[in-house]
C-alpha positions in Angstrom: 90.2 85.1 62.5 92.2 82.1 63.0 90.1 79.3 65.0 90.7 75.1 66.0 89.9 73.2 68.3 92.4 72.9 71.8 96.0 72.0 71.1 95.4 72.4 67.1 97.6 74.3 65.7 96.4 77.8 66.4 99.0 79.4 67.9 101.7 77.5 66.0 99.7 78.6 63.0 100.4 82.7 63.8 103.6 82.0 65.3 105.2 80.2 62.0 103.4 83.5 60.0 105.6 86.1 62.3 108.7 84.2 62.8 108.8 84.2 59.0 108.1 87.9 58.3 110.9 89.9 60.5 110.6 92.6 58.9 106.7 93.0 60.1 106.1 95.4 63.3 104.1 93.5 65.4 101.9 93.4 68.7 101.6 90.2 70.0 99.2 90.2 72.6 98.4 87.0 74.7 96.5 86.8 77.9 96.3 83.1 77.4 99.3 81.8 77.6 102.4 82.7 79.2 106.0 83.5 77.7 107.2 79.8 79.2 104.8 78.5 77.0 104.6 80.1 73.7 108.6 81.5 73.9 110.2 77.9 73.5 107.6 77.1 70.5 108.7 80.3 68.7 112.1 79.8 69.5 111.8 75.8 67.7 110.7 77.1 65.0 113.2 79.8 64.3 116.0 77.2 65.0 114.3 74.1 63.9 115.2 72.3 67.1 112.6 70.5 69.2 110.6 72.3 72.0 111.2 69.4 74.7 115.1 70.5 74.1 114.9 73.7 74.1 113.0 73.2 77.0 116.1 71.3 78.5 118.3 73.9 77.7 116.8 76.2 79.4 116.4 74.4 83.0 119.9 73.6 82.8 120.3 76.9 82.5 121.9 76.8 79.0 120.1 80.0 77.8 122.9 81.8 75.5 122.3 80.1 72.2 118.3 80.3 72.3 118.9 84.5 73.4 121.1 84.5 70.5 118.0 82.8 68.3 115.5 85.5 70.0 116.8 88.1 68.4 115.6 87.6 65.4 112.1 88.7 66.9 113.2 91.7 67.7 110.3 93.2 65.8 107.9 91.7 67.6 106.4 93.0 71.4 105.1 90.4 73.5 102.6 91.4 76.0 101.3 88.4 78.4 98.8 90.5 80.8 96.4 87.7 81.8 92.6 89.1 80.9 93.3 91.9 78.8 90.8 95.1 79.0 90.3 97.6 76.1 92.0 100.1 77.9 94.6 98.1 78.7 94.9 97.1 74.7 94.8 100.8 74.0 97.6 101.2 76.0 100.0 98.9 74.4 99.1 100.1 71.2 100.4 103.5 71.9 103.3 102.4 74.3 104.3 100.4 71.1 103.8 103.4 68.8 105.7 105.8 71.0 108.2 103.3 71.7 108.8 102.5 67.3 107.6 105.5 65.9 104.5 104.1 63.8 102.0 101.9 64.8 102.5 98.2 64.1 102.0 96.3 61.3 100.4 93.1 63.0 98.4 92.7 66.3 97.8 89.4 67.0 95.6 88.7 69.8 95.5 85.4 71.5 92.7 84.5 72.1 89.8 86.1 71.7 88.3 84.5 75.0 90.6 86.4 77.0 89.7 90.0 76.7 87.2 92.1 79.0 85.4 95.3 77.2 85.5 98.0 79.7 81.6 98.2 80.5 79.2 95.4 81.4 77.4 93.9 78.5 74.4 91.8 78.6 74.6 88.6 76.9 77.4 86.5 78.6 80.5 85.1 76.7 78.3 86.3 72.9 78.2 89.6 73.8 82.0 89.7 75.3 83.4 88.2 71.8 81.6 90.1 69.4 82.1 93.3 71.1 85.8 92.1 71.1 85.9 91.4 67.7 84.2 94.5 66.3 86.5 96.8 68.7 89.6 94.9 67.0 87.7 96.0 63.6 87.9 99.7 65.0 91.7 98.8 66.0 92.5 97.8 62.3 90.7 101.3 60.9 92.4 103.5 63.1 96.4 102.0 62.9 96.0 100.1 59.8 97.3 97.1 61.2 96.6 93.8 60.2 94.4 92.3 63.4 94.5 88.4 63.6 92.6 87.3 66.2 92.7 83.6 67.4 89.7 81.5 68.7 88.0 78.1 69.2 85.8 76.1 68.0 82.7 74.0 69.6 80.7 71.4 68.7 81.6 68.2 66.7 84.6 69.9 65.4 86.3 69.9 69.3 87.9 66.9 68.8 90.0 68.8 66.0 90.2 66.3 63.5 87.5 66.7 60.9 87.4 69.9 58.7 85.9 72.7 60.7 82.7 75.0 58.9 81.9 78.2 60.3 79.3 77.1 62.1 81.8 75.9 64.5 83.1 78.7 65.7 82.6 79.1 69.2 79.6 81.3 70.3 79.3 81.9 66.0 81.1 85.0 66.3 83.3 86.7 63.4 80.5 87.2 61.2 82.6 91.1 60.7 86.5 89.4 59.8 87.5 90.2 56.2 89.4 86.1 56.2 88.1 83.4 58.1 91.4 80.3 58.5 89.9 77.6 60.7 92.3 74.8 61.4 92.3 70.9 62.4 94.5 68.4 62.7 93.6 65.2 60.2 97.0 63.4 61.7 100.1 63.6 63.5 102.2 64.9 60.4 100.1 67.6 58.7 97.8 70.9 59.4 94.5 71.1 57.4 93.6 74.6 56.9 89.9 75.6 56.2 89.1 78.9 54.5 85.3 79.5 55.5 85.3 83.3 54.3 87.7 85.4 52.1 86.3 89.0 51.5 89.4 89.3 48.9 90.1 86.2 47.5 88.9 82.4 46.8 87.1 80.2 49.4 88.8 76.1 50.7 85.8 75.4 52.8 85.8 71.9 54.5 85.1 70.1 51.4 88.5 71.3 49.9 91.2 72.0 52.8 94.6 72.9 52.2 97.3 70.3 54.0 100.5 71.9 55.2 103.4 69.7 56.5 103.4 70.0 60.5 106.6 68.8 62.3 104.9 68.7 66.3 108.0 68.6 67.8 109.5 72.0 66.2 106.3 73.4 65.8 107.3 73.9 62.3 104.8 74.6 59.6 105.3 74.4 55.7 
């Protein structure tokens, strides 16, 4: 799980990961935000150019450069169905593996608010996100895939500028994810990354973040 507060880094977090691996199948699934928003992010960071001009470009209609740029995600499948059932997400899943010929490598869901399990569950928004989470668990068992599933965090850590503990989570849900990557923004130039829970490796909890360089206007991380 991958969780900050609003505007802090979360999707620019996962979309620096994929743009970097191309070689990695993966099922990007995001009933949050639309391809006008996250498209022109990914497309600043694979081109280092900033978003605003990209942006520009592409209302001027100025579009054969940044097409040229997109292919280099040409292993990734974008789905941007706005509130996302589990049959739906079953769906893509095999569309993708009858479309590629394995199933992917990555599924990236974002965010976690955004999906709908297929029955009623008592419990409100609690219920919805752990049932989300443990059905993504189920995904990961089945395919094999790598699920990284984005969320936000509540509490004294919305402002997204003091290192985030797992008690901030929203609704304190992800108790089941094998690596927990919670994310804040200390200033305008750099990314703090908090590692609440690693089920195969060490622990940076808030006490000792990691700092990664973080260029806003590309969106580039690292």
């Amino acid at each position: 799980m991958v969780a900050a507060a609003q505007g802090r880094g979360k999707t620019a977090f996962v979309t620096n990961y994929v743009a970097q691996c191309p070689s990695m199948a993966t099922l990007y699934l995001s009933p949050d935000s639309d391809v006008m928003t996250v498209a022109p992010r990914m497309l600043a960071t694979l081109s280092q150019k900033p978003t605003r001009a990209i942006l520009t470009d592409i209302d001027g209609g100025n579009k054969t450069p940044h097409l040229e740029t997109a292919k280099a995600l040409s292993n990734v499948d974008f789905v941007w169905n706005k509130g996302l059932t589990f049959e739906e997400i079953d769906e893509e899943i095999l569309a993708f593996e009858r479309k590629w010929g394995h199933n992917p490598d990555l599924i990236v869901l974002d965010n976690v608010r955004d999906v709908y399990p297929d029955e009623f569950l008592e419990g409100g928004d609690t219920a919805r996100f752990e049932k989300t989470c443990e059905y993504f668990g189920q995904i990961a068992a089945d395919t094999g895939a790598c699920c990284m599933l984005l969320h936000h965090v509540t509490g004294e850590n919305e402002n997204g500028d003091t290192p985030p503990d797992r008690k901030s989570m929203q609704n304190k849900i992800g108790k089941g994810s094998r690596l927990t990557i919670m994310l804040y923004a200390p200033n305008e130039y750099e990314l703090g990354v908090v590692i609440n829970k690693n089920s195969s490796g060490p622990e940076y909890g808030p006490e000792r973040p990691i700092f990664l360089p973080w260029d806003r206007a590309t969106q580039v991380i690292g």
